[in-house]
N, C-alpha and C positions, 0 to 999 in steps of 0.2 A: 437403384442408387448404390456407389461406391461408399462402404463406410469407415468411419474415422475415429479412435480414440486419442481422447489428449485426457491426462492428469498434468494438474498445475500446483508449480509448489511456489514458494515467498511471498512478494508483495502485491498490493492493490492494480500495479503495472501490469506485471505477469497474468492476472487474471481480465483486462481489458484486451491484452495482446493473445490471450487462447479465444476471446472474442471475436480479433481481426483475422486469428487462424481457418477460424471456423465461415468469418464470411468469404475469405478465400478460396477456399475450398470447397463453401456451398455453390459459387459459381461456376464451378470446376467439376458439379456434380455429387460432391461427397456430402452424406448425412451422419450425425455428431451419434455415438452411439456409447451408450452410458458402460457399457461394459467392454474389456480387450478381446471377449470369445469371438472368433468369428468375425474379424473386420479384416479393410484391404489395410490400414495405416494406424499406426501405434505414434503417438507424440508424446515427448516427456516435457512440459515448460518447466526451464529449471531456474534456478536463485543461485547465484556467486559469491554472495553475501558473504559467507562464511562454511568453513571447511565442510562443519558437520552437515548442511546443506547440500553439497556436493557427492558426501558420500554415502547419502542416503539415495541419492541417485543413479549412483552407482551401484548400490544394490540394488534398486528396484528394477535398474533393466536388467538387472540379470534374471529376476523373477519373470520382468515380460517376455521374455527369450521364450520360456516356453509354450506362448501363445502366436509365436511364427508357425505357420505354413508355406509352404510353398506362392510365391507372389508378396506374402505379406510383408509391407516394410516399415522398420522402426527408425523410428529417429531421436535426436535429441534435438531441440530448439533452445532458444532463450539467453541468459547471460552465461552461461556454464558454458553452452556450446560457443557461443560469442569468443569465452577467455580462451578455452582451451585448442580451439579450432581442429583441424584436421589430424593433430596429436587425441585425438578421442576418440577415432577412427581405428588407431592403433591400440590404444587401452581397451574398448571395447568392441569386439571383434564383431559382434551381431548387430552393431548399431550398421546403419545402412546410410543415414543422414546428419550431419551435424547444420545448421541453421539457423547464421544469428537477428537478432531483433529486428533489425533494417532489410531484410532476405525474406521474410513471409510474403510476400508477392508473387516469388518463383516457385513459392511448394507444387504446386502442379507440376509445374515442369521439373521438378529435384524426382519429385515421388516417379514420374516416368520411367525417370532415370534409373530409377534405383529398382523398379521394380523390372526392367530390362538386364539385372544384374551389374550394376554399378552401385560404388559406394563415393559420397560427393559433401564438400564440406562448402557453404556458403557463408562468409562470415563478415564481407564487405560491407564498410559504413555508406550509406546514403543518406547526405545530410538533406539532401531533398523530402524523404521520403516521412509521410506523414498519415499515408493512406486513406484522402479525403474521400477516394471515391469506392472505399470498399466499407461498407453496412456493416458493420458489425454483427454476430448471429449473438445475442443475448438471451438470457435466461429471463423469460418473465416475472415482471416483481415493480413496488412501486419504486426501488432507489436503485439506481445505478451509477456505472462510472463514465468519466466522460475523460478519454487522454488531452489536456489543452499543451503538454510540453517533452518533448524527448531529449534526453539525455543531461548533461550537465558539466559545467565548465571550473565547479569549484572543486580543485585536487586537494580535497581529503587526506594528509597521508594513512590512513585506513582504510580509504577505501576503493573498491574496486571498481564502481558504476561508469570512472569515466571511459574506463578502458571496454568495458563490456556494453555500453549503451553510446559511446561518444558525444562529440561537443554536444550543445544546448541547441535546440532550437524551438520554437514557437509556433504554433499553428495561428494560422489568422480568425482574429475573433469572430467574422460573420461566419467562419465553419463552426465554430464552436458553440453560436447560438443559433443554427442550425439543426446542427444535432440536436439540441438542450429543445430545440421547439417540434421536433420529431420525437423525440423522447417525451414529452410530454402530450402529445397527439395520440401516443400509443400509451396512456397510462400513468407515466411515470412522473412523482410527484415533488422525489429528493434525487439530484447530481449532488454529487463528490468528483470535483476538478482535480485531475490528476498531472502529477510532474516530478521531478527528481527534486526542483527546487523551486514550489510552482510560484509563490510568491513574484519572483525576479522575471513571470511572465511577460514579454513585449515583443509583442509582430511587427514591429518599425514604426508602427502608429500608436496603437494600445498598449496599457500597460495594463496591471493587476487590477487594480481599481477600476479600471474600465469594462474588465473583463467580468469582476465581480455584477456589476451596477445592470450588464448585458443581460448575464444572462438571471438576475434575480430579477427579472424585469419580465421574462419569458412567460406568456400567460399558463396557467396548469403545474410552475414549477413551487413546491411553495416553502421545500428546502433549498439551500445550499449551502453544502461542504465543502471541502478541499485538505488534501494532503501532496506529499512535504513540506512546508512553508523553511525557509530559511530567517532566523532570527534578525538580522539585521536589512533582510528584505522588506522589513514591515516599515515600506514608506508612512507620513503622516499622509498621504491621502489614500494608500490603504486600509489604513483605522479608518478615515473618516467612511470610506465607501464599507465597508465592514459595520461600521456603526448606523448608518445611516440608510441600508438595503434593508427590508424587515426579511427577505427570505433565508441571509446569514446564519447560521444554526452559532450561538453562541461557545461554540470548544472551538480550541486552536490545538492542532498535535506540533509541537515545537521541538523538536529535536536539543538538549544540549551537548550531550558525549560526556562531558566533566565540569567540575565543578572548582575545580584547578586552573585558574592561568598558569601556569606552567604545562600545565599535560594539553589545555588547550593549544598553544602556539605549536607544540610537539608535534598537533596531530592538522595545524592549519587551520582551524577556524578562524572566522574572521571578527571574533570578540572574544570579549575578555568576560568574567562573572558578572563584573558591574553591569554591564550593557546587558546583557544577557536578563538579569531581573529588573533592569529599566523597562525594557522590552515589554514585556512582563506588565510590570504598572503601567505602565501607557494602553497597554490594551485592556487592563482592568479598569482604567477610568472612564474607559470609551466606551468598552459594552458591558455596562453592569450582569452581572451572574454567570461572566465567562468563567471555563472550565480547562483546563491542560492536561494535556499526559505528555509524556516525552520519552528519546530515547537516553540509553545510559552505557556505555562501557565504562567497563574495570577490570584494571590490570594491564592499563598499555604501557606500552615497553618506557620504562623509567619512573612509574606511577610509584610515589613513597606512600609507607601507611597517614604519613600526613594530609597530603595530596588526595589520597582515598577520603580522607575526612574532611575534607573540604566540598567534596560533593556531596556526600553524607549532609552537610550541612547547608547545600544550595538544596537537596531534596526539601527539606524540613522550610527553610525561608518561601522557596516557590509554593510549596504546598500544592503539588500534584495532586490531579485526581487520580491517577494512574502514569506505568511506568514501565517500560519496556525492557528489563535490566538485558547485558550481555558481558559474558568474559569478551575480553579480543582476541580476535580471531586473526592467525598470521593469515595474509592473502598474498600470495605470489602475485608479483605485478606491479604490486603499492608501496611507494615511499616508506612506510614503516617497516618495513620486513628490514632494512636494513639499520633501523635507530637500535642504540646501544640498548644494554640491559632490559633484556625480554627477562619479563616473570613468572618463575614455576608456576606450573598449573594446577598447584595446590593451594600457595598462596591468592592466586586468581578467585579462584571458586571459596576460597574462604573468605573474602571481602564480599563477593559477590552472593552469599548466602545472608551477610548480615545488611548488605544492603536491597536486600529483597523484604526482608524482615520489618526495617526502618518502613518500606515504599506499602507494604500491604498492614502496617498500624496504621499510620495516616490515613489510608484510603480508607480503611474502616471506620475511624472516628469520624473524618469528613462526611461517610455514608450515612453514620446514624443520626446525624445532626440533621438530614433531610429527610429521615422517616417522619410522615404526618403532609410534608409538601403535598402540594398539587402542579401534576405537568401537562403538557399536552405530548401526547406519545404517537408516534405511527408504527402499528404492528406491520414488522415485517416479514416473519418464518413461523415454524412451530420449532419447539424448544426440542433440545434432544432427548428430552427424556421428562416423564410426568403429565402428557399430553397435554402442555400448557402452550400459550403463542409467546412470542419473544417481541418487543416492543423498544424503542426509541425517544428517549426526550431528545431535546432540542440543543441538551448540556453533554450527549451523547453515553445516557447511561442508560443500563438493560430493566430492561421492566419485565417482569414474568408475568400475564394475562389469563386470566380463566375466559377465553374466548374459540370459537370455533375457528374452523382454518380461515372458511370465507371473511374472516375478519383481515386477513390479510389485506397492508394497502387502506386501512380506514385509520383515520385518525379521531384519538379518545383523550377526554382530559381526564387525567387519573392520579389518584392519592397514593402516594407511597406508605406499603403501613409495616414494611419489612426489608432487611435487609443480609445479605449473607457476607457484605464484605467488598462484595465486587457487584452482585448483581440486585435487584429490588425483584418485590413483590408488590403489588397495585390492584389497588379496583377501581373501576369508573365513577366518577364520580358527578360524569352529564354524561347526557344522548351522543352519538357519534357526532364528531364534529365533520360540517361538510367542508367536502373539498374543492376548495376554492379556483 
């Protein structure tokens, strides 16, 4: 067997996409090997997201450089390779491959290529291309992801996705309860529906709700999640199919950016604060004990310290479980790189540390008000450290477990009797719950 390393950096995408890398490649002979000593193919999956991203990538293949030998060939894949295309060829002289999202098809034939002494950059959109018929090579475990949507059609001026992932498209719901009922055949107990904007999910027949209702329907599956949702996606019969599937995991991850109409319009979204915490109550009414996190920029270009405190203040009204803070990050490509009055990155970082402050009191107080609860938790991993297991409520918060590894994959109803801010401490409090 030919073998193959990949390290994957950014989001929930990225890591479905070194999945579809690796079933490519598994038909093509190649076996996924945990270390870069001694393989034929080195892959970098990389995130666009933002600079510092980029250039941790940058260094890191300079690190992998020295595990080339003779035949061995490196590449970069993913959105980086996507942005910067055959200009990365030039910056980085030992890369062998550039490869973007819609291109994992041809790695067989790229690596040929490359390993014949050629360097070759594949960066062509295929709005076709959805990869039904390549298995995904997954890591065994009971939650996984499932890709239901590629790309995305809302231009952000921040952001860089449409250019590195292109337009939106849908996969058709029977592939995607499909998968969800092969995933489930082999184990698996919680999907996380994955998309840039998956809410606005529709195959020309299905919509989101449909899609929800499919695959919560799927015998064995007895979560489901989903990430990105776009805020003003969440039709009323989204709620209802959300309200009204029991497999639904009560969190919504909701993105808002600011807390500013002003800085929102700046940056393209397509609401204002008000909608935004309507949004908000309507899904609170509809599934009692739901939970959020979000993301957050600060400091985009024309952000006043009033505007800063305006989100400051949508933080505290929403009342986050959690919260993704970021400076902005210029991205070559995006409409914002050229809006007036970009802000020192001193001032950036100095909002951005007291709105971190604001995001992790809240979450703490909200924690300790659910020490003493009872949840139903699925351990998932062991914890990094303390040789405890790591666990799941259904509200999507961490439970630390005095359990063996084989407790992986069992689901237990457990009392929270601690908390550290972010993560819980739990004992059982019944027999394993079977699964259903």
């Amino acid at each position: 067997m030919k073998r193959v390393y990949i390290e994957t950096y950014g989001c929930q995408m990225n890591v479905a996409d070194t999945e579809l890398m690796l079933g490519v490649l598994g038909r093509a002979g190649y076996e996924r090997s945990q270390s870069p000593d001694d393989v034929d193919v080195m892959l970098v999956n990389t995130c666009a997201v933002r600079d510092n991203a980029e250039q941790r990538v940058i260094g890191r293949m300079g690190e992998l450089q020295r595990f080339k030998r003779p035949g061995t060939v490196l590449g970069v894949v993913g959105c980086m390779a996507q942005r910067l295309g055959p200009a990365l060829l030039e910056r980085a002289p030992k890369v062998d491959l550039v490869v973007g999202p819609d291109a994992y098809r041809t790695l067989p034939e790229l690596i040929r290529h490359a390993q014949a002494g050629g360097r070759i950059s594949d960066t062509e959109f295929r709005s076709w291309e959805h990869y039904e018929d390549v298995p995904p090579v997954r890591m065994a475990g009971p939650t996984q992801f499932v890709t239901v949507q590629r790309g995305c059609d809302y231009r952000c001026t921040f952001c860089i996705v449409p250019t590195t992932r292109g337009p939106e498209r849908s996969r058709k719901l029977d592939e995607v309860v499909r998968e969800a009922r092969e995933l489930a055949e082999a184990g698996t107990t919680e999907i996380t529906l994955l998309g840039q904007t998956v809410n606005s999910y529709h195959d020309g027949t299905f919509d989101f709700a449909d899609l929800l209702r499919a695959v919560g329907q799927v015998d064995g599956i007895r979560r489901v999640r989903f990430t990105s949702p776009y805020p003003t996606d969440f039709t009323d019969r989204v709620i209802e199919a959300m309200a009204t599937t029991d497999a639904v995991c009560e969190h919504v991850h909701l993105p808002v950016q600011s807390g500013s109409n002003p800085v929102l319009r700046r940056m393209l979204r397509r609401y204002t604060r008000e909608v935004y915490l309507d949004v908000m109550a309507r899904l609170r009414a509809a599934v009692p004990g739901i939970t959020f996190s979000t993301d957050i920029i600060v400091g985009f270009p024309g952000e006043t310290e009033s505007q800063f405190e305006e989100t400051v203040s949508l933080v505290r009204a929403a009342e986050f479980d959690d919260a993704y803070t970021f400076r902005y990050s210029v991205r070559d490509g995006t409409p914002a790189v050229k809006l007036p009055d970009h802000l020192p990155e001193d001032v950036a970082a100095e909002r951005l540390g007291r709105l971190i402050d604001v995001v992790r009191g809240q979450a703490r107080a909200r924690n300790a008000t659910r020490v003493g609860t009872a949840h139903e938790v699925l351990v998932e991993r062991p914890a990094r450290r303390g040789g405890m297991m790591l666990g799941r409520t259904r509200t999507n918060h961490l439970v630390l477990l005095d359990l063996p590894v084989d407790a992986i994959g069992q689901y237990h109803q457990v009392r929270l009797t601690g908390t550290t801010g972010s993560t819980f401490t739990g004992v059982m409090v019944a027999p394993q719950l079977a699964v259903l």
